[in-house]
VOBA-1610 file (N, C-alpha, C; in pm, whole numbers, padded with zeros to 5 digits, always signed):
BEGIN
Unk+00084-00121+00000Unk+00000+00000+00000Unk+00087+00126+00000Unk+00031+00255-00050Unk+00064+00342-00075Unk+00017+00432+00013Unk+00017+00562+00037Unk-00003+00680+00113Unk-00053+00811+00037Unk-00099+00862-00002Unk-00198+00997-00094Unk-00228+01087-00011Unk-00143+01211-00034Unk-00178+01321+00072Unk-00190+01410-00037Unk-00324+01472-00021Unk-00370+01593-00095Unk-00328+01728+00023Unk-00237+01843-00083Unk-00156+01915-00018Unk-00187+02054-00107Unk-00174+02149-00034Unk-00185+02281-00049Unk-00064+02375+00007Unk-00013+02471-00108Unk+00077+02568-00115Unk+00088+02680-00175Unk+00164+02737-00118Unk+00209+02923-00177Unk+00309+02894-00233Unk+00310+02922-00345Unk+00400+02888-00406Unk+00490+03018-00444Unk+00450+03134-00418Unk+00543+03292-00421Unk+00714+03227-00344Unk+00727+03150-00271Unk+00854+03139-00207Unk+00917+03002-00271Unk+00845+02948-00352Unk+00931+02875-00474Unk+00988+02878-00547Unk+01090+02805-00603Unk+01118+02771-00745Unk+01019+02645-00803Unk+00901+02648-00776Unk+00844+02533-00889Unk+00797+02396-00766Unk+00748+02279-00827Unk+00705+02196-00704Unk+00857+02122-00738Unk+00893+02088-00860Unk+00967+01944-00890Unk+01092+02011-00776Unk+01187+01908-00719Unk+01292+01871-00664Unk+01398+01998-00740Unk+01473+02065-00672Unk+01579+02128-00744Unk+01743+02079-00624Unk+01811+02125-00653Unk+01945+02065-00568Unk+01998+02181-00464Unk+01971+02309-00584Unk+02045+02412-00431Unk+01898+02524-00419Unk+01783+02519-00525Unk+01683+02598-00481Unk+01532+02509-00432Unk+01478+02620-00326Unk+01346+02550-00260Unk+01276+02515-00364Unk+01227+02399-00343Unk+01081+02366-00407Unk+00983+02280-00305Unk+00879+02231-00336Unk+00777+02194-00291Unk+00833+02042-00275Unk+00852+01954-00365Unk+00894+01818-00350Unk+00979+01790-00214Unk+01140+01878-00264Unk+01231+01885-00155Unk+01134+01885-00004Unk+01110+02021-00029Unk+01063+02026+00140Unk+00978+01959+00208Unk+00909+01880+00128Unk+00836+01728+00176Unk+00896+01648+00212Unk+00986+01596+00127Unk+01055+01445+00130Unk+01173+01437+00179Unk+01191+01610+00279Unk+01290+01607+00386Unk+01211+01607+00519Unk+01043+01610+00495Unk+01006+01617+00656Unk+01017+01480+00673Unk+00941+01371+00542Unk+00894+01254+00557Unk+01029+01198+00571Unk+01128+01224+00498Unk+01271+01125+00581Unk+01321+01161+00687Unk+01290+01212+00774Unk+01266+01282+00905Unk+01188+01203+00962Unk+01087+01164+00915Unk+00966+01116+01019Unk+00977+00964+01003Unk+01048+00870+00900Unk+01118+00753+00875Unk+01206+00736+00889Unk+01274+00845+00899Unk+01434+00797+00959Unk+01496+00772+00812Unk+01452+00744+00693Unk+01468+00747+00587Unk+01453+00784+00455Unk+01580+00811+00339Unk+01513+00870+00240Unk+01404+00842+00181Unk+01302+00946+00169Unk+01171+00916+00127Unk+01128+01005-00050Unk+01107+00950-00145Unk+01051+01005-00283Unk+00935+00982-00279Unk+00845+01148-00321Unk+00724+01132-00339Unk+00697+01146-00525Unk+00593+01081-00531Unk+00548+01132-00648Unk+00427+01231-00701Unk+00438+01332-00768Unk+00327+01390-00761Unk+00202+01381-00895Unk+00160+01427-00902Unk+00014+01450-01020Unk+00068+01538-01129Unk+00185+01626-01090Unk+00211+01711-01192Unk+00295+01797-01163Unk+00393+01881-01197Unk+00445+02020-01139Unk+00389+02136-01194Unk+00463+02222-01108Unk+00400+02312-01104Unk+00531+02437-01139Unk+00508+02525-01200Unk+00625+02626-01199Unk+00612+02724-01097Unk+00749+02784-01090Unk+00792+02889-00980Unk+00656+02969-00937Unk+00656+03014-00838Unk+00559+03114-00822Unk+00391+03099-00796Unk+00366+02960-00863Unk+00219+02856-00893Unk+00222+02823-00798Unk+00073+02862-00741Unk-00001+02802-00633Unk-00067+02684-00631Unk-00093+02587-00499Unk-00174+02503-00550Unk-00289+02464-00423Unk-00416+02435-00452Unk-00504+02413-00344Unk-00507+02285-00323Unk-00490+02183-00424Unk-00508+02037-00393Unk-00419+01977-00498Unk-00273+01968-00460Unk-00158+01875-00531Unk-00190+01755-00474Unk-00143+01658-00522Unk-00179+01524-00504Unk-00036+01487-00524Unk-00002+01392-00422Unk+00158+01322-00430Unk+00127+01182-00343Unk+00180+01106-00348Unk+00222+00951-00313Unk+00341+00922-00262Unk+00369+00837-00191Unk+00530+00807-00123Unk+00460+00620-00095Unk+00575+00608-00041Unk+00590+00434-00011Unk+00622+00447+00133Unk+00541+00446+00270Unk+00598+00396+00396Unk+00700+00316+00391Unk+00801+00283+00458Unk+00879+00207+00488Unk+00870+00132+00645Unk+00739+00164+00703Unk+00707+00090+00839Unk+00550+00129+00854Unk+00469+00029+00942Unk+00335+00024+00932Unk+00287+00149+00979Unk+00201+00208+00908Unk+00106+00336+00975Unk+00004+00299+01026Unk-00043+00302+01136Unk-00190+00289+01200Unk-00285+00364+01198Unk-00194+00526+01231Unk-00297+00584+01254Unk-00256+00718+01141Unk-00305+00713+01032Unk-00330+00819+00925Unk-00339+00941+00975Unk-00459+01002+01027Unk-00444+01132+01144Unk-00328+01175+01189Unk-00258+01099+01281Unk-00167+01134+01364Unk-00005+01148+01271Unk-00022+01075+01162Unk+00102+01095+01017Unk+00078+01236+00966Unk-00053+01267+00968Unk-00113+01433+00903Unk-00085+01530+01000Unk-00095+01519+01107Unk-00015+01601+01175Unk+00052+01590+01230Unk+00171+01540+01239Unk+00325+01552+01251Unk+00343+01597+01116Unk+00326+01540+00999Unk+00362+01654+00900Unk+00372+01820+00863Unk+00196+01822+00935Unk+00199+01985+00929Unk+00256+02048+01064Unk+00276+02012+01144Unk+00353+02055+01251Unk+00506+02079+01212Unk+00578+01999+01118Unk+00744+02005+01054Unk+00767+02049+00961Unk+00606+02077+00905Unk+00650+02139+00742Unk+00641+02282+00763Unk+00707+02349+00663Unk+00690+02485+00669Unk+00553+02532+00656Unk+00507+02694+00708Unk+00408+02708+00699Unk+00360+02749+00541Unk+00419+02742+00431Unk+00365+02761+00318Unk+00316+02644+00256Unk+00333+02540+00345Unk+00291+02345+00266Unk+00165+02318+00381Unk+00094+02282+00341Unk+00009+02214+00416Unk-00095+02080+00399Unk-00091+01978+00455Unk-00148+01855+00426Unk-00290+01831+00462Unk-00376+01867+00352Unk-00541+01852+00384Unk-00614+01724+00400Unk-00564+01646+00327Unk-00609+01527+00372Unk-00512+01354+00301Unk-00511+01278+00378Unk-00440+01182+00395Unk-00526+01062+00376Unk-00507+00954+00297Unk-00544+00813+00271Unk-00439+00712+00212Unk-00489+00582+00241Unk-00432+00509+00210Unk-00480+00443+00071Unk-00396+00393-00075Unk-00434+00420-00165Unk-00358+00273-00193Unk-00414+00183-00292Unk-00328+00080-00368Unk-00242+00110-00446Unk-00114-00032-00495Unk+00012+00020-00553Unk-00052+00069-00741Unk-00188+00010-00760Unk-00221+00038-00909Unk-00255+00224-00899Unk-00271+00259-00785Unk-00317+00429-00824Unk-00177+00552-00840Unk-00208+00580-00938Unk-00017+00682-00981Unk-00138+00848-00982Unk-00036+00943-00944Unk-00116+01051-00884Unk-00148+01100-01030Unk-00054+01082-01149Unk-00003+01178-01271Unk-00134+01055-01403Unk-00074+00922-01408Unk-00131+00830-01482Unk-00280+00791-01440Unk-00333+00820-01333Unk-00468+00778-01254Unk-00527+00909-01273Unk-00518+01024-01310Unk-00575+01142-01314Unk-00669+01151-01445Unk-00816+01209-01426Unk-00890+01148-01548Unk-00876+01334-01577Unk-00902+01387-01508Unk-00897+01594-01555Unk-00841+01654-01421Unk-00760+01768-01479Unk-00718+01885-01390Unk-00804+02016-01377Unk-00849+02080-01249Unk-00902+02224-01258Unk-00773+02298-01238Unk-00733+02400-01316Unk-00694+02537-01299Unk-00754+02659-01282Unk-00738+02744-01156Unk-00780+02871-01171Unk-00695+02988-01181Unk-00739+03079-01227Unk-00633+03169-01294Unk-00687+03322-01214Unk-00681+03397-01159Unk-00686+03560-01070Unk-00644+03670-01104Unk-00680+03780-01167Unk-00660+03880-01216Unk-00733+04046-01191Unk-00683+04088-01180Unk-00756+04193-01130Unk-00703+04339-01221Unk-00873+04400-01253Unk-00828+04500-01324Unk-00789+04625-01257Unk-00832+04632-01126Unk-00846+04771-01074Unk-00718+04801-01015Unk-00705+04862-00912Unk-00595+04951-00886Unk-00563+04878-00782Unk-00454+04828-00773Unk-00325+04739-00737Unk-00322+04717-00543Unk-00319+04607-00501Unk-00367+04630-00374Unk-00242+04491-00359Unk-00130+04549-00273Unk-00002+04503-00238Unk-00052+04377-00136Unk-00144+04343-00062Unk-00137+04189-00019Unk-00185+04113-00070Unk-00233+04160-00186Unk-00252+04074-00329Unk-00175+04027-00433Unk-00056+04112-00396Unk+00034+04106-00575Unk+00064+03997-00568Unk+00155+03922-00487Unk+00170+03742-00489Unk+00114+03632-00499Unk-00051+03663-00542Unk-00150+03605-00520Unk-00288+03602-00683Unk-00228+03714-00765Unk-00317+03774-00848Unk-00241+03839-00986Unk-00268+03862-01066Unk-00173+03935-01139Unk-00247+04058-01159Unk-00204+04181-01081Unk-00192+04313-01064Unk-00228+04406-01190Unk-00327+04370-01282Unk-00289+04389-01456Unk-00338+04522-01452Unk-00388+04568-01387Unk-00459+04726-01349Unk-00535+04823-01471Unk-00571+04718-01574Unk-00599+04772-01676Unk-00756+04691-01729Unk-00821+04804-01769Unk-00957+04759-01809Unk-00992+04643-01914Unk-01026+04535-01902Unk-01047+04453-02054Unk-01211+04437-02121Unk-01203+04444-02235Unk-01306+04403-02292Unk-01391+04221-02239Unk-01407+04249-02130Unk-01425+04107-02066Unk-01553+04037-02155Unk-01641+04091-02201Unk-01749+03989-02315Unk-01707+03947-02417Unk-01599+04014-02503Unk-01499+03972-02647Unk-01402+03837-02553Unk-01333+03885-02424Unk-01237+03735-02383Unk-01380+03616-02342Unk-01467+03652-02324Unk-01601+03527-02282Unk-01597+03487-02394Unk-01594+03523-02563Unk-01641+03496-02651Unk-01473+03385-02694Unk-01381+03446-02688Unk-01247+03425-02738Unk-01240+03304-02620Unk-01255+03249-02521Unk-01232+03162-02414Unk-01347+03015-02504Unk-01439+03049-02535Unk-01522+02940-02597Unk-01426+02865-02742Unk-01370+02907-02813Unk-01271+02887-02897Unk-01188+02754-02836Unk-01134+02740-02707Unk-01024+02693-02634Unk-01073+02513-02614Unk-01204+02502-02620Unk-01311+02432-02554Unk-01299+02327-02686Unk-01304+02196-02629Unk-01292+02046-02666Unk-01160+02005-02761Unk-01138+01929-02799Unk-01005+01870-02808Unk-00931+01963-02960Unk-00826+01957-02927Unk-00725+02087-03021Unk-00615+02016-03020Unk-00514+02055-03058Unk-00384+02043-03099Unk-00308+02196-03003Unk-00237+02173-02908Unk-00223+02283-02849Unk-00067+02323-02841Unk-00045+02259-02989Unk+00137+02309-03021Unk+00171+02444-02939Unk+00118+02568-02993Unk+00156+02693-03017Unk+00120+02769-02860Unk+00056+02675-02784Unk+00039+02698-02646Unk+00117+02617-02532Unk+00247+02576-02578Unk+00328+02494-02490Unk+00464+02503-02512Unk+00560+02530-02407Unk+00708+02523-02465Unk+00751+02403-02457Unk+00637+02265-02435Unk+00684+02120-02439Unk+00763+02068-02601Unk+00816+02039-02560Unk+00882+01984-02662Unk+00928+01816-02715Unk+00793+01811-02765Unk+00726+01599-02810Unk+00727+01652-02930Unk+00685+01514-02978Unk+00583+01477-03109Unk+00437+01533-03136Unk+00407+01517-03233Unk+00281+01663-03288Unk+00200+01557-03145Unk+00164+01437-03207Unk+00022+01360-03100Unk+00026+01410-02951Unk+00149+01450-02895Unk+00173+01485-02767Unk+00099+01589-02713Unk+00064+01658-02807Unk-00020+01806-02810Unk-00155+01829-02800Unk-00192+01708-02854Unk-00365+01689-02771Unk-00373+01719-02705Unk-00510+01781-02664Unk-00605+01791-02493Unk-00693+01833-02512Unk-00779+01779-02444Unk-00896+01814-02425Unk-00973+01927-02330Unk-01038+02026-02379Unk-01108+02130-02293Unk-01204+02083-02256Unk-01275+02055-02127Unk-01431+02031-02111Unk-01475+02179-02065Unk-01419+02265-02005Unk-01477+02349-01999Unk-01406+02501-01940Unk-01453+02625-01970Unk-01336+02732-01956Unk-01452+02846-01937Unk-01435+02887-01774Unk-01530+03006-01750Unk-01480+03070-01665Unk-01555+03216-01675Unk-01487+03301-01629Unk-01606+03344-01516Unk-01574+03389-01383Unk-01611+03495-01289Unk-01600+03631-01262Unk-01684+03712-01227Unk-01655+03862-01260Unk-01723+03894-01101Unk-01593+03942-01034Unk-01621+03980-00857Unk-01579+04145-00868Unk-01634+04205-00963Unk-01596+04392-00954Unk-01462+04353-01037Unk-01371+04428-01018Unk-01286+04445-01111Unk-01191+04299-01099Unk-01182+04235-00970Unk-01155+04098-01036Unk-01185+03973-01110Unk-01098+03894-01185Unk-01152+03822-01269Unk-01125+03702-01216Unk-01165+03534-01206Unk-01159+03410-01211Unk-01129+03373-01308Unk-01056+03330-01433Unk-01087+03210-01512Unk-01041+03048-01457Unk-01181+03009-01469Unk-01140+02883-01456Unk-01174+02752-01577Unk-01082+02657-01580Unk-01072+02576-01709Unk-01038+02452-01634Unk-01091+02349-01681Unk-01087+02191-01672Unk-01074+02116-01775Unk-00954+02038-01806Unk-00915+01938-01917Unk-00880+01832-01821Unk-00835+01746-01963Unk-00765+01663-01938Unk-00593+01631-01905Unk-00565+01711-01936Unk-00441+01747-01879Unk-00375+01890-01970Unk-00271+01941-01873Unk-00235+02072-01951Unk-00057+02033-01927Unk-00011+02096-02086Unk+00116+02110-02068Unk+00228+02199-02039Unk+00366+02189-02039Unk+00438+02338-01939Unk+00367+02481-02026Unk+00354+02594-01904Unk+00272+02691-01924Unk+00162+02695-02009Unk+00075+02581-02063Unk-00027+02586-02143Unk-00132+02703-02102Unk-00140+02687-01961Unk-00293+02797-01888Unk-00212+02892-01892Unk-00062+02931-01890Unk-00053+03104-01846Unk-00063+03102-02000Unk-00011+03059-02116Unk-00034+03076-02237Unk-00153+03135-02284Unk-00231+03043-02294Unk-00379+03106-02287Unk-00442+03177-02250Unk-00411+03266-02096Unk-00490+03339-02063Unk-00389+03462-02125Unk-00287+03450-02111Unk-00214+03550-02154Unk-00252+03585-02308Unk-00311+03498-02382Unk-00362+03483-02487Unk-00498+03520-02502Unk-00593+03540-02407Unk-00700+03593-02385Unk-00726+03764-02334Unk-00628+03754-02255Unk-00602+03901-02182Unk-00622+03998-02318Unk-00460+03937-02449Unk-00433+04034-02555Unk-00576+04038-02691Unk-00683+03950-02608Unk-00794+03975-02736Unk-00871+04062-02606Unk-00853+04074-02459Unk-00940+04176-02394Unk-00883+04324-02474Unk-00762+04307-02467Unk-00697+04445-02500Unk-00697+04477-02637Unk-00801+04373-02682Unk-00794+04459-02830Unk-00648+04490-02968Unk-00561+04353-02890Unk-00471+04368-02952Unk-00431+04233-03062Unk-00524+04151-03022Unk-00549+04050-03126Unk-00638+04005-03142Unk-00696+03967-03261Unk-00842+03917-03312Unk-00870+03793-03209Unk-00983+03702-03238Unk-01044+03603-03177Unk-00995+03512-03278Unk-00947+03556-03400Unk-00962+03482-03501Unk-00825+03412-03482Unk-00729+03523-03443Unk-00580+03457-03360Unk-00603+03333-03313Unk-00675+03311-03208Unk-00648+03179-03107Unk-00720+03042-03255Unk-00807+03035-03364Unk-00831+03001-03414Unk-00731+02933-03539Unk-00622+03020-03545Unk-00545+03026-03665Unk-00434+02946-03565Unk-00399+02966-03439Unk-00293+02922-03348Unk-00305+02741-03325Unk-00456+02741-03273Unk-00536+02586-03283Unk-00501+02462-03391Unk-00567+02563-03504Unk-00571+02478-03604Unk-00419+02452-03680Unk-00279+02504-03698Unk-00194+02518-03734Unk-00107+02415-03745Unk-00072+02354-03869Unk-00006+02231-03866Unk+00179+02291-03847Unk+00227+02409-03866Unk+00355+02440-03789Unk+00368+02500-03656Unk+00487+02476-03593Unk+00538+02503-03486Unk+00568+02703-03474Unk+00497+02736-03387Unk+00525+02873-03400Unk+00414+02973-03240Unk+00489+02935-03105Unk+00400+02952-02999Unk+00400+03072-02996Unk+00267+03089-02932Unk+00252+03212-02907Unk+00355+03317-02755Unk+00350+03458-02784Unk+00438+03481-02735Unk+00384+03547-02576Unk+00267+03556-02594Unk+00185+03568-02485Unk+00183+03497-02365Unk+00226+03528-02185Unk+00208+03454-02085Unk+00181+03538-01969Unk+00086+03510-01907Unk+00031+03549-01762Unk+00183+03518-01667Unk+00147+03618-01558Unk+00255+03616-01464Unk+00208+03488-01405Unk+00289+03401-01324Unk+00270+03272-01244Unk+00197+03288-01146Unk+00196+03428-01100Unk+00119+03456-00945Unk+00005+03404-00923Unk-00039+03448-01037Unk-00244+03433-01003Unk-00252+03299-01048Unk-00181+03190-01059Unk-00211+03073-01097Unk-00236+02961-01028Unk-00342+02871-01019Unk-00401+02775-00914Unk-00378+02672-00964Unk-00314+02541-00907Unk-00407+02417-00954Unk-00475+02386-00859Unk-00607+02386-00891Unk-00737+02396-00794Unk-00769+02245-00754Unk-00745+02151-00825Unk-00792+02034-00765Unk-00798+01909-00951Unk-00757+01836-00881Unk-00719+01656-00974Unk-00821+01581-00921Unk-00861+01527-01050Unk-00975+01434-01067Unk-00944+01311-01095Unk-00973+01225-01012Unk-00970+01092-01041Unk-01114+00983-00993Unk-01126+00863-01101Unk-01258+00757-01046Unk-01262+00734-00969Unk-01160+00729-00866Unk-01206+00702-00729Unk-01224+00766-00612Unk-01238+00937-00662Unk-01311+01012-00599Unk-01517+01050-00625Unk-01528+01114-00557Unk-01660+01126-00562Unk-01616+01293-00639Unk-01738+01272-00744Unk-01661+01399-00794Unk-01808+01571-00792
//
């Protein structure tokens, strides 16, 4: 048996979730509490990374005990008691060796935070500060474009084979709280910076600086040629991973 701790972070005091050698990340500072709390080196695996600065409300990671756990609870907090206060462990189960956090994932939510109005400093690490008015019914219209399965070359600095570039949109909406904005989007999986791509790609049809017809011509495009458009990392969520053997 395996171990599945759904975990939440700030990610402003990162470099990214994956493992780095001389800078913080999210992995590291886990799998130095948990070899701490085993007495041994411990590798987790996660659902996905995340880049510098990316927040997350519900990461999903896995590890292998190396001695019997009884009591699940009492593993959840000794964790959050050793971990720093920017990591925190929401909930804890025990999971079989067939469930992988990344390969068992059927869709990802991302949410994305933006705000047009005038700049409010215990926000900036949290939002992207854009302080500028958008045509928000033209990006509602330009966000429907994004929606069911594409080819999403020109929205990824991944670097595969064309098939690699699939994904699927089920769905991409936006919230309007006064001058801040929500977008939120659910696929099937997204690749490096695909969501800041896009919204950053949405922002420049709020601003009237590229057609709708852009994200259309970008989609459909059998050459390599990404767009140059990207949202700051701040306002970026991964809100929560979907898998069958949650209740969804």
């Amino acid at each position: 048996m395996r171990i599945r701790l759904d975990i939440s972070y700030d990610g402003h005091n990162f470099m990214g979730f994956q493992r780095q050698t001389e800078l913080r990340s999210v992995q590291k500072e886990i799998e130095i509490v948990l070899s701490k709390i085993f007495n041994t080196p411990i590798v987790i695996t996660a659902s996905g990374r995340t880049d510098a600065k990316v927040h997350a409300l519900n990461q999903v990671v896995t590890f292998t005990p190396t001695r019997e756990i009884n009591d699940l609870e009492k593993l959840r907090y000794s964790l959050n008691c050793i971990l720093p206060n920017d990591i925190h462990v929401n909930k804890i189960a025990f999971v079989d060796d067939t469930f992988h956090p990344r390969a068992s994932a059927i869709s990802k939510e991302y949410h994305y935070v933006l705000n047009m109005g005038e700049a409010n400093p215990f926000y900036e690490n949290y939002r992207w500060e854009f302080k500028r008015k958008l045509d928000v019914s033209l990006m509602k219209q330009a966000m429907k474009c994004f929606i069911g399965e594409h080819n999403f070359m020109n929205f990824t600095t991944k670097e595969e084979d064309a098939h690699n570039y699939i994904r699927n949109i089920y769905s991409f909406d936006l919230i309007e709280n006064g001058n801040e904005l929500t977008f939120i989007i659910k696929g099937n999986g997204f690749m490096r910076y695909m969501v800041r791509m896009i919204i950053g790609t949405i922002v420049m049809v709020g601003l009237h600086k590229e057609n709708i017809s852009f994200i259309s011509e970008k989609l459909n495009s059998k050459n390599r040629n990404t767009v140059i458009y990207k949202a700051l990392p701040n306002g970026l969520y991964l809100y929560k991973v979907f898998y069958k053997e949650d209740k969804q």
